[in-house]
C-alpha positions in Angstrom: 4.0 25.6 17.8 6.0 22.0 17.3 4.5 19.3 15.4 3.2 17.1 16.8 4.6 14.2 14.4 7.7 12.9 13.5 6.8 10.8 10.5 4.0 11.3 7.6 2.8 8.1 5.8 0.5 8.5 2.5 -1.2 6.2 1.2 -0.7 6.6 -2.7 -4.8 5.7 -4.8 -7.3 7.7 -4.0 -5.0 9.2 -1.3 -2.1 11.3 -2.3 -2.7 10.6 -5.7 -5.8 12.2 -7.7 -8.3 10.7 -9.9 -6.1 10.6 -12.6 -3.1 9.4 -11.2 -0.8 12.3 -10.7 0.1 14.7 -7.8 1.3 18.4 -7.7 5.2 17.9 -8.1 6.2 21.8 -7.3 3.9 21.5 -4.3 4.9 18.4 -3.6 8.5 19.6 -3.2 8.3 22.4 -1.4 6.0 20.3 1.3 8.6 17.8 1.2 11.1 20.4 1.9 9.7 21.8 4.6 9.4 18.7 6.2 12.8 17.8 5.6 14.1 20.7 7.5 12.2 20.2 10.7 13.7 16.5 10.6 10.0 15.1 9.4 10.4 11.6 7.8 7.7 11.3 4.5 6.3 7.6 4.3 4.7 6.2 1.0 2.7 3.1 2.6 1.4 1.3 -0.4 0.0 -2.0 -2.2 2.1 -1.0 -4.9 5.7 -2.6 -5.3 8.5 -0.6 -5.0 10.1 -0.5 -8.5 6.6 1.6 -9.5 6.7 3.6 -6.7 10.2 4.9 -8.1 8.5 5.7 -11.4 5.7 7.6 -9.7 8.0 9.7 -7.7 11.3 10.0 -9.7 13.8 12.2 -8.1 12.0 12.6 -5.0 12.0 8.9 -4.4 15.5 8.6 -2.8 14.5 11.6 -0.5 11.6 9.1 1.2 10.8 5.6 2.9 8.6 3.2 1.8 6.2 0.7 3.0 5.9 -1.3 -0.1 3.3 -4.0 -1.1 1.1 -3.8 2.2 4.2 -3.6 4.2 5.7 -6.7 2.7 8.8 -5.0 1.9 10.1 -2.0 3.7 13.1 0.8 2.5 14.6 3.2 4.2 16.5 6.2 1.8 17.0 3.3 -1.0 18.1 0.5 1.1 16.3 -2.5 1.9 15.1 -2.8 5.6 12.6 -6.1 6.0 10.7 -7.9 3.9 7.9 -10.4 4.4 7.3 -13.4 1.9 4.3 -16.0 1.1 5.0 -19.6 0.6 5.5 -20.5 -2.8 3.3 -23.5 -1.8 0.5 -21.6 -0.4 0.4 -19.3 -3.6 -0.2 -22.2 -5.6 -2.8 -23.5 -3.6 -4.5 -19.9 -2.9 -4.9 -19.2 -6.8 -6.4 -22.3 -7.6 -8.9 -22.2 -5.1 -9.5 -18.6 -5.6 -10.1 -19.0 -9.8 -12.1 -22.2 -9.1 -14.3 -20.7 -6.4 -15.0 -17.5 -8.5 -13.8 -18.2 -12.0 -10.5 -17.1 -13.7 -10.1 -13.1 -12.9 -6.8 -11.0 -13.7 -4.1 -11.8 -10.9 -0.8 -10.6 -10.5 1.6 -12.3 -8.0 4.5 -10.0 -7.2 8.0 -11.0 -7.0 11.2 -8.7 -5.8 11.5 -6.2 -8.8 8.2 -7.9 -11.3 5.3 -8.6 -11.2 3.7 -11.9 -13.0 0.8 -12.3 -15.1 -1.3 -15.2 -16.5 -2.3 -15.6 -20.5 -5.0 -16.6 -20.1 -6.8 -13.6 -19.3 -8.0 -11.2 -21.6 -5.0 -8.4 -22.0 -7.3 -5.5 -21.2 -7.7 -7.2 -17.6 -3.9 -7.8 -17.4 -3.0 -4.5 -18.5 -5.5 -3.4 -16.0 -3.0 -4.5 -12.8 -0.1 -4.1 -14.8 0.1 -0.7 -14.4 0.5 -1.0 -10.7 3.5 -3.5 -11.0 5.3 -1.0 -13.1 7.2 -3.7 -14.6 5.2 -7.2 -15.4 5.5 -10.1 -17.4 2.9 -12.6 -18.6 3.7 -16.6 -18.1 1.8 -19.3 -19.1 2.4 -21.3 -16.0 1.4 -20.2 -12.1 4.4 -23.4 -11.5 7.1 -21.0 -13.4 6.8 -18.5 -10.1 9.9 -17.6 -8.1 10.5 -18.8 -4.9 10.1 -15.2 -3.0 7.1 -14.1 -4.0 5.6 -10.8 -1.6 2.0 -10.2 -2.4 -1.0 -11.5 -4.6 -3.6 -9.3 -6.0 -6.8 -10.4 -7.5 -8.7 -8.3 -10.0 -11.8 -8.8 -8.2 -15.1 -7.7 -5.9 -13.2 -6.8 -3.3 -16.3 -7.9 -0.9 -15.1 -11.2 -1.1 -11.7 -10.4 0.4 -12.6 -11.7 4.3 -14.1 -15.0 2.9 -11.1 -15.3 0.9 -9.3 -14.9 3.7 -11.2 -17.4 6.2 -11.6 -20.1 3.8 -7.4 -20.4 2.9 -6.8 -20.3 6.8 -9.4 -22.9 8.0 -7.7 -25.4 5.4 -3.8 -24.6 5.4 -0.9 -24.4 8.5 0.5 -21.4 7.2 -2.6 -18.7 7.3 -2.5 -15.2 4.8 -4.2 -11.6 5.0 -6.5 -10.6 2.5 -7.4 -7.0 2.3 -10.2 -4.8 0.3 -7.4 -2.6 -1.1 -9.5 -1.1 -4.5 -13.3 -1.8 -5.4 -12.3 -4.3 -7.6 -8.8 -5.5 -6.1 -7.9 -7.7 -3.1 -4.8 -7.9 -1.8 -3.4 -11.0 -0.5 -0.3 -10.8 2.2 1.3 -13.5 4.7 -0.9 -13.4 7.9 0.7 -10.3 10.8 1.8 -8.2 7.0 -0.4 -5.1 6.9 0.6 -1.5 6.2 0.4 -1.0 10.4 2.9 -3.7 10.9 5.3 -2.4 8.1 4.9 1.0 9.4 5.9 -0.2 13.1 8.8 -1.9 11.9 10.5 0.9 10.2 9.7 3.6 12.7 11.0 0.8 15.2 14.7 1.3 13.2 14.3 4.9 13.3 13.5 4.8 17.1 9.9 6.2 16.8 6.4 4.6 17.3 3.0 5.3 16.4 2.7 8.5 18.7 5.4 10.2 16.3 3.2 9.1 13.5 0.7 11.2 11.2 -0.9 8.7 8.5 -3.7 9.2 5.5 -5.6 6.2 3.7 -8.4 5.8 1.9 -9.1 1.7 1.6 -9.3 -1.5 3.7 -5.6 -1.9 3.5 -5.4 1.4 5.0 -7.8 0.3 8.1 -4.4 -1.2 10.0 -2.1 2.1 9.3 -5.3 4.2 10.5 -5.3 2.4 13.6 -1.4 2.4 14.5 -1.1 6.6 13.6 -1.9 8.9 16.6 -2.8 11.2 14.2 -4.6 9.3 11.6 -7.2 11.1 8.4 -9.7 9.3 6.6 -10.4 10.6 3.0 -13.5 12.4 2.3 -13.5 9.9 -0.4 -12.9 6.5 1.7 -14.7 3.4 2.5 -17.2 3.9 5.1 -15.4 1.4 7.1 -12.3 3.5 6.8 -13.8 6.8 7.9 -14.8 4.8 11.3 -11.6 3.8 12.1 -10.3 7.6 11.7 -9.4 10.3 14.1 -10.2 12.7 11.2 -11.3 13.4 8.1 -9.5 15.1 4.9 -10.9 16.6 2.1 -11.0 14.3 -0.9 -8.0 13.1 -3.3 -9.6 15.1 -6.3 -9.5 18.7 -3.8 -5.8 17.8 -2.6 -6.6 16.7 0.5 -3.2 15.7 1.7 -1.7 18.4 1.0 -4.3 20.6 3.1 -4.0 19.0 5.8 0.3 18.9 5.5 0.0 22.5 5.0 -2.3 23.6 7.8 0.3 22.2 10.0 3.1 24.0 8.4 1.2 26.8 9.0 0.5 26.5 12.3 3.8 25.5 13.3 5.3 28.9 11.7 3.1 30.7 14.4 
């Protein structure tokens, strides 16, 4: 048997990685491995930046590609391949609505290689979406942002994420993506960025689509990916609404799911 994939994109929370964080490195290489030999390409497509996705994979990181932040920025084997910004402008405008509409929450707005913090939240909420950014700094001033700025993430009922959305785009040109990513995180994106889009763009520059695509998410931000894979797997764990937009679905995060799936494959393809 062939596979029937070219390309494998994870998802990283409550996906590839397990309740506590971690993943199986010895399995993890000897998946990746196998892959690598049959010419497979391994895809993190993640709301995390990529200077913390280079912490949480280490040496295996410059054996991969990554869709970073939602698909706001995209590598290929180290090397920058496309990003996608907000206006500085509109960030300004989205966070104050946002805090005055619900009250002042953790929020982290994500430049190239940090992540930026108010003070005045309590630290235990900061340190909260700190550890995503994997390197963060607190300011005292949202006006002290950088120009390029990739993503916003609001420690916050992620329910709200579609009102969010509708009620920056009914009042502003220039319109955003707000997306459900964690129970209590919404992820905020220029309008088109989503993990499908980022994935289409890099298969795109390795000449492959969504048919040579296998893909496994958990969250709303995952729905878009789901949709673009041929082969797509919902967690056992998801969101309903994720599970509905899913071909199949993969045991859970905490039982290795993933890796079961990856594995049956190899298996079957060694027939």
């Amino acid at each position: 048997m062939t596979l029937p994939f070219k390309a494998i994109a994870v998802d990283m929370d409550g996906t590839f990685l397990d309740d506590r964080k971690q993943f199986n490195h010895k399995e993890f290489d000897q998946i990746l491995t196998e892959f690598e030999q049959r010419g497979v390409h391994f895809i993190v497509a993640s709301g995390r930046p990529y200077v913390r996705l280079k912490q949480d994979f280490g040496k295996f990181a410059s054996r991969m590609d990554f869709v970073t932040l939602n698909g706001s920025r995209l590598i290929i084997k180290g090397q920058e391949a496309g990003s996608y910004l907000l206006n500085r402008d509109d960030v300004l405008k989205l966070i104050h609505d946002v805090h005055v509409k619900y009250g002042e929450m953790a929020t982290m707005v994500f430049g190239r290689d940090i992540a930026y913090l108010h003070s005045n939240v309590e630290k235990d909420e900061r340190d909260f979406l700190a550890y995503f950014a994997g390197n963060s700094t607190v300011i005292n001033d949202w006006n002290d942002l950088p120009d390029k700025i990739y993503q916003i993430t609001f420690g916050m009922d992620s329910s709200k994420a579609a009102e969010i959305e509708r009620d920056f785009n009914s009042k502003h040109d220039n319109q955003i993506s707000a997306f459900a990513s964690a129970t209590f995180a919404i992820d905020v994106n220029t309008q088109g960025v989503n993990k499908g889009a980022g994935l289409k763009h890099l298969l795109e520059k390795m000449g492959m689509t969504g048919d040579d695509l296998i893909a496994f998410g958990d969250g709303g931000n995952d729905i878009d990916m789901l949709k673009f894979a041929k082969y797509s797997y919902a967690m056992a764990n998801g969101m309903d609404k994720v599970k509905k937009q899913a071909k199949y679905i993969a045991p859970a995060n905490t039982e290795n799911g993933v890796f079961k799936v990856l594995q049956k494959y190899l298996a079957e393809d060694k027939k």
